[in-house]
PDB file with SEQRES, HELIX, SHEET and CRYST1 records, atoms N, CA, C and O in Angstrom:
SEQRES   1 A   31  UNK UNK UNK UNK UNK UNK UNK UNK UNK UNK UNK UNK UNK          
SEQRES   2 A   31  UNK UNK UNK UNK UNK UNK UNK UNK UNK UNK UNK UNK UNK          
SEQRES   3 A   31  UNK UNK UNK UNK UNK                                          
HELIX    1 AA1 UNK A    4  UNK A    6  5                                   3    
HELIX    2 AA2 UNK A    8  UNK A   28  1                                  21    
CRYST1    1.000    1.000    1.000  90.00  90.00  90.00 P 1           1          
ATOM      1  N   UNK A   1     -46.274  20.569 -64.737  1.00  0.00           N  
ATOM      2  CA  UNK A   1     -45.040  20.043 -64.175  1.00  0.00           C  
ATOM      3  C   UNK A   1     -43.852  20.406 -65.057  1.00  0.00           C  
ATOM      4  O   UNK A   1     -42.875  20.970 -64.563  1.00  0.00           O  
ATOM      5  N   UNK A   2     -43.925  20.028 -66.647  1.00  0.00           N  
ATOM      6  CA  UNK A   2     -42.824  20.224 -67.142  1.00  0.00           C  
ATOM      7  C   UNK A   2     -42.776  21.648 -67.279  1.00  0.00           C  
ATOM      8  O   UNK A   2     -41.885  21.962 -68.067  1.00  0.00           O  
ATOM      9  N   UNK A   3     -43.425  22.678 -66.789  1.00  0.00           N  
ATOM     10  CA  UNK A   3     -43.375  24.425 -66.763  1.00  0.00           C  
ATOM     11  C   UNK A   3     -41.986  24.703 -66.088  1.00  0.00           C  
ATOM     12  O   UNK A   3     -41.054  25.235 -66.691  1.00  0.00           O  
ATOM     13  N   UNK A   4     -41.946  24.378 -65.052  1.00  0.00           N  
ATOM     14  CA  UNK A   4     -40.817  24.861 -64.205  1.00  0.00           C  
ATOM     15  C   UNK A   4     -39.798  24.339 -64.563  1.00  0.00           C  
ATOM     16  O   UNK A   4     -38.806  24.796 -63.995  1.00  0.00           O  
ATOM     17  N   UNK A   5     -39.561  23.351 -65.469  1.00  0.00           N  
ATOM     18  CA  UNK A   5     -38.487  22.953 -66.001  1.00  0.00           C  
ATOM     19  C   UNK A   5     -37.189  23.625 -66.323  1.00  0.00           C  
ATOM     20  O   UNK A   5     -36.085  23.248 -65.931  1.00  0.00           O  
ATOM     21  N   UNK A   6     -37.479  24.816 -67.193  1.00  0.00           N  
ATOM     22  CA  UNK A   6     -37.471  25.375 -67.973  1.00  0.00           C  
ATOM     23  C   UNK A   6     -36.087  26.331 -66.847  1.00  0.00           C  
ATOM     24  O   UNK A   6     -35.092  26.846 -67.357  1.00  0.00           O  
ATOM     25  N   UNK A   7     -36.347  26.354 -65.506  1.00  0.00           N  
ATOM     26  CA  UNK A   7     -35.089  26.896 -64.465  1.00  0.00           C  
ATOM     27  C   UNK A   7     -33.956  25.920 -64.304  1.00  0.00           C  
ATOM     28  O   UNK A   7     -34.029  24.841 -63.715  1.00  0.00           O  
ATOM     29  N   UNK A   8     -32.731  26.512 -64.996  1.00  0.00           N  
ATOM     30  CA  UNK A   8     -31.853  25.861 -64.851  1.00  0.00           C  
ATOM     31  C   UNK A   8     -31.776  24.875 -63.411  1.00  0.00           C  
ATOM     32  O   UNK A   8     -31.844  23.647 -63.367  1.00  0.00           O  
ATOM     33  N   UNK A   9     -31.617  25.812 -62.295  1.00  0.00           N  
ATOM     34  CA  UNK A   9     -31.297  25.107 -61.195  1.00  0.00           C  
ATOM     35  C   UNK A   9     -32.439  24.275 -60.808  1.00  0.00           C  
ATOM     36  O   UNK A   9     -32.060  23.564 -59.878  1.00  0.00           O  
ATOM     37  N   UNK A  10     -33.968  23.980 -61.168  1.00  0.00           N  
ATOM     38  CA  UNK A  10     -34.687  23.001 -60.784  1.00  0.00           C  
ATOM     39  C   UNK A  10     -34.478  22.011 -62.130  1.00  0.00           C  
ATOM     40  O   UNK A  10     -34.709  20.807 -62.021  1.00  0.00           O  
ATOM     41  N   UNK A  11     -34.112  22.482 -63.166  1.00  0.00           N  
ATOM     42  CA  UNK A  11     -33.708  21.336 -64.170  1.00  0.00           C  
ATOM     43  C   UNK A  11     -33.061  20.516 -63.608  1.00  0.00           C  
ATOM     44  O   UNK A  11     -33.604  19.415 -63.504  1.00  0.00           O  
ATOM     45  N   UNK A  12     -31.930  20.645 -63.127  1.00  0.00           N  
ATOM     46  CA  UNK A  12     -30.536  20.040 -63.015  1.00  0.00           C  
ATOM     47  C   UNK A  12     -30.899  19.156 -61.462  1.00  0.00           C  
ATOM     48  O   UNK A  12     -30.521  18.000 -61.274  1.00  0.00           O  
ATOM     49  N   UNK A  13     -31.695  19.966 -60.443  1.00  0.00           N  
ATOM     50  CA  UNK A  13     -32.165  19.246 -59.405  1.00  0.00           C  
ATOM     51  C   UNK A  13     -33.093  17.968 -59.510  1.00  0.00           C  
ATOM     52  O   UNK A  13     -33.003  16.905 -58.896  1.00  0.00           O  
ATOM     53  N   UNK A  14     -34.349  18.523 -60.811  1.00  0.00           N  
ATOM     54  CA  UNK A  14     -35.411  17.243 -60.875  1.00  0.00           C  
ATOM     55  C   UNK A  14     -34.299  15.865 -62.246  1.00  0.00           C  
ATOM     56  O   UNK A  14     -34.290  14.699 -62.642  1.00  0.00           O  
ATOM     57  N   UNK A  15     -33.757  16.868 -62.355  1.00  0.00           N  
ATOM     58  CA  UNK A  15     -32.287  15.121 -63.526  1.00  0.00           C  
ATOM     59  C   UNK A  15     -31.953  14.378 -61.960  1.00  0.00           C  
ATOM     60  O   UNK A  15     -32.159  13.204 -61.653  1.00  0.00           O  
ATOM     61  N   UNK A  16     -31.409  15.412 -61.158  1.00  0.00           N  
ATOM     62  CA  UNK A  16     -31.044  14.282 -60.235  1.00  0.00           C  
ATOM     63  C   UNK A  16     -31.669  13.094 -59.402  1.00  0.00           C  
ATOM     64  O   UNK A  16     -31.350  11.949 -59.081  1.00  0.00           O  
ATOM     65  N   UNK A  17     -32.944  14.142 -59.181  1.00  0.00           N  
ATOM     66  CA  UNK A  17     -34.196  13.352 -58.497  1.00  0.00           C  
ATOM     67  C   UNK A  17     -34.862  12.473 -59.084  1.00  0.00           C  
ATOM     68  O   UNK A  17     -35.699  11.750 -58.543  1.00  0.00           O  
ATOM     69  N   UNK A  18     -34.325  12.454 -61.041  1.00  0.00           N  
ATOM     70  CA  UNK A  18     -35.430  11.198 -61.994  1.00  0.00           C  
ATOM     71  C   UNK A  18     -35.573  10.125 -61.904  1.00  0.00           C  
ATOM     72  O   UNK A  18     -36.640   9.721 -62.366  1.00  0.00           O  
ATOM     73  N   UNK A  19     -34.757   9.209 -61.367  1.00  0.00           N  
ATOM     74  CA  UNK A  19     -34.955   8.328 -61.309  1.00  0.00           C  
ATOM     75  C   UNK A  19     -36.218   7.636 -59.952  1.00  0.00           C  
ATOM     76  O   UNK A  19     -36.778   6.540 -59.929  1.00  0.00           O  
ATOM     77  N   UNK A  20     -36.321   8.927 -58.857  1.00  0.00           N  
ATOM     78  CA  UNK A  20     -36.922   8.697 -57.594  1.00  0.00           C  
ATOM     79  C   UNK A  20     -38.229   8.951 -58.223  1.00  0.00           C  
ATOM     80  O   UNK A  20     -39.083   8.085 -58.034  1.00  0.00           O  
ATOM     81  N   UNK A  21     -38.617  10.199 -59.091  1.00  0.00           N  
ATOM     82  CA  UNK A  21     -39.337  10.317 -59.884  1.00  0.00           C  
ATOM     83  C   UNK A  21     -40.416   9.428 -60.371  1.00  0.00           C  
ATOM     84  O   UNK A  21     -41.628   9.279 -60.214  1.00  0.00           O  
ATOM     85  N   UNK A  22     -39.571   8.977 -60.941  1.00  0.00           N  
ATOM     86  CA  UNK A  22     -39.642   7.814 -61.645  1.00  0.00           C  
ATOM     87  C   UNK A  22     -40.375   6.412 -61.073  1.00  0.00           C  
ATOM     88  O   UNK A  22     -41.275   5.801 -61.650  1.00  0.00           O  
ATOM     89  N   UNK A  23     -40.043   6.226 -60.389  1.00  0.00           N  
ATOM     90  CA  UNK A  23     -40.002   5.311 -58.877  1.00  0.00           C  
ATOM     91  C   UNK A  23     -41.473   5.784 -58.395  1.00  0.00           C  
ATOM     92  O   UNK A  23     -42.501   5.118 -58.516  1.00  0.00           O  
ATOM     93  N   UNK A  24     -41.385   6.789 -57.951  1.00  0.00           N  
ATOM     94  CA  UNK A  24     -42.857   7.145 -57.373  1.00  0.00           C  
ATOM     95  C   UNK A  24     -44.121   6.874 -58.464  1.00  0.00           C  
ATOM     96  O   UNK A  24     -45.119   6.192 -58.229  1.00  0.00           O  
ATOM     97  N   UNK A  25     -43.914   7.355 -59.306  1.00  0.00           N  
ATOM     98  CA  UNK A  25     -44.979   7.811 -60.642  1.00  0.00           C  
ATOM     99  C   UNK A  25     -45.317   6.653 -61.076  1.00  0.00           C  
ATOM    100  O   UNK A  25     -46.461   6.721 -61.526  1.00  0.00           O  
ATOM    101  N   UNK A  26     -44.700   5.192 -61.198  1.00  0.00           N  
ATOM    102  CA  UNK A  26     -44.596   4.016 -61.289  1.00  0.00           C  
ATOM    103  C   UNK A  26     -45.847   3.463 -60.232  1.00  0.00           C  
ATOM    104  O   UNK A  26     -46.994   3.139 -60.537  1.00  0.00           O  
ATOM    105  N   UNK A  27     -45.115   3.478 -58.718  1.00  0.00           N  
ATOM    106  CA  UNK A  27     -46.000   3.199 -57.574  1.00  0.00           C  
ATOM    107  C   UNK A  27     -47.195   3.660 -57.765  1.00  0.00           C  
ATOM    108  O   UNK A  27     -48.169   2.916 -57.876  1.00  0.00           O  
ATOM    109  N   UNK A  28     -47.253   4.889 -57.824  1.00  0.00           N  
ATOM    110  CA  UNK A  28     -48.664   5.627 -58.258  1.00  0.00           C  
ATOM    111  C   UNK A  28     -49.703   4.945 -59.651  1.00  0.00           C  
ATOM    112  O   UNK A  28     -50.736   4.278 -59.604  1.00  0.00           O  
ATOM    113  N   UNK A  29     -49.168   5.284 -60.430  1.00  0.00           N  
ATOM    114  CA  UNK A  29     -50.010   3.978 -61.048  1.00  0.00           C  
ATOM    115  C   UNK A  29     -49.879   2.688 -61.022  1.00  0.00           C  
ATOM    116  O   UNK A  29     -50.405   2.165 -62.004  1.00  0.00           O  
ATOM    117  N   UNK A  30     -49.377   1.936 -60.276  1.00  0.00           N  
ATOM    118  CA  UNK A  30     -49.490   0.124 -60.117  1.00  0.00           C  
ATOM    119  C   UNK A  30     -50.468   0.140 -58.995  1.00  0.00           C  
ATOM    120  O   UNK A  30     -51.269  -0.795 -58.969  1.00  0.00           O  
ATOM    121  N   UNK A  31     -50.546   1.151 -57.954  1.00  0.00           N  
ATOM    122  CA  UNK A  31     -51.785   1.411 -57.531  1.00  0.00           C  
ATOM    123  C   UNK A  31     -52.937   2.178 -57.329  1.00  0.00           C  
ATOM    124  O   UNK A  31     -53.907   1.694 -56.747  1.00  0.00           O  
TER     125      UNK A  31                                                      
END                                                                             
């Protein structure tokens, strides 16, 4: 995951998306 990081323009897209990220990855492990 953190591989593709490394492209500016999906950098700057997954900063925007972190917090949803975030949010999911959470859900995912509480269940």
């Amino acid at each position: 995951m953190d591989t593709t990081i490394y492209d500016p323009a999906y950098k700057k897209y997954f900063e925007k998306r972190e917090p949803t990220q975030k949010k999911l990855i959470t859900c995912a492990l509480v269940s």
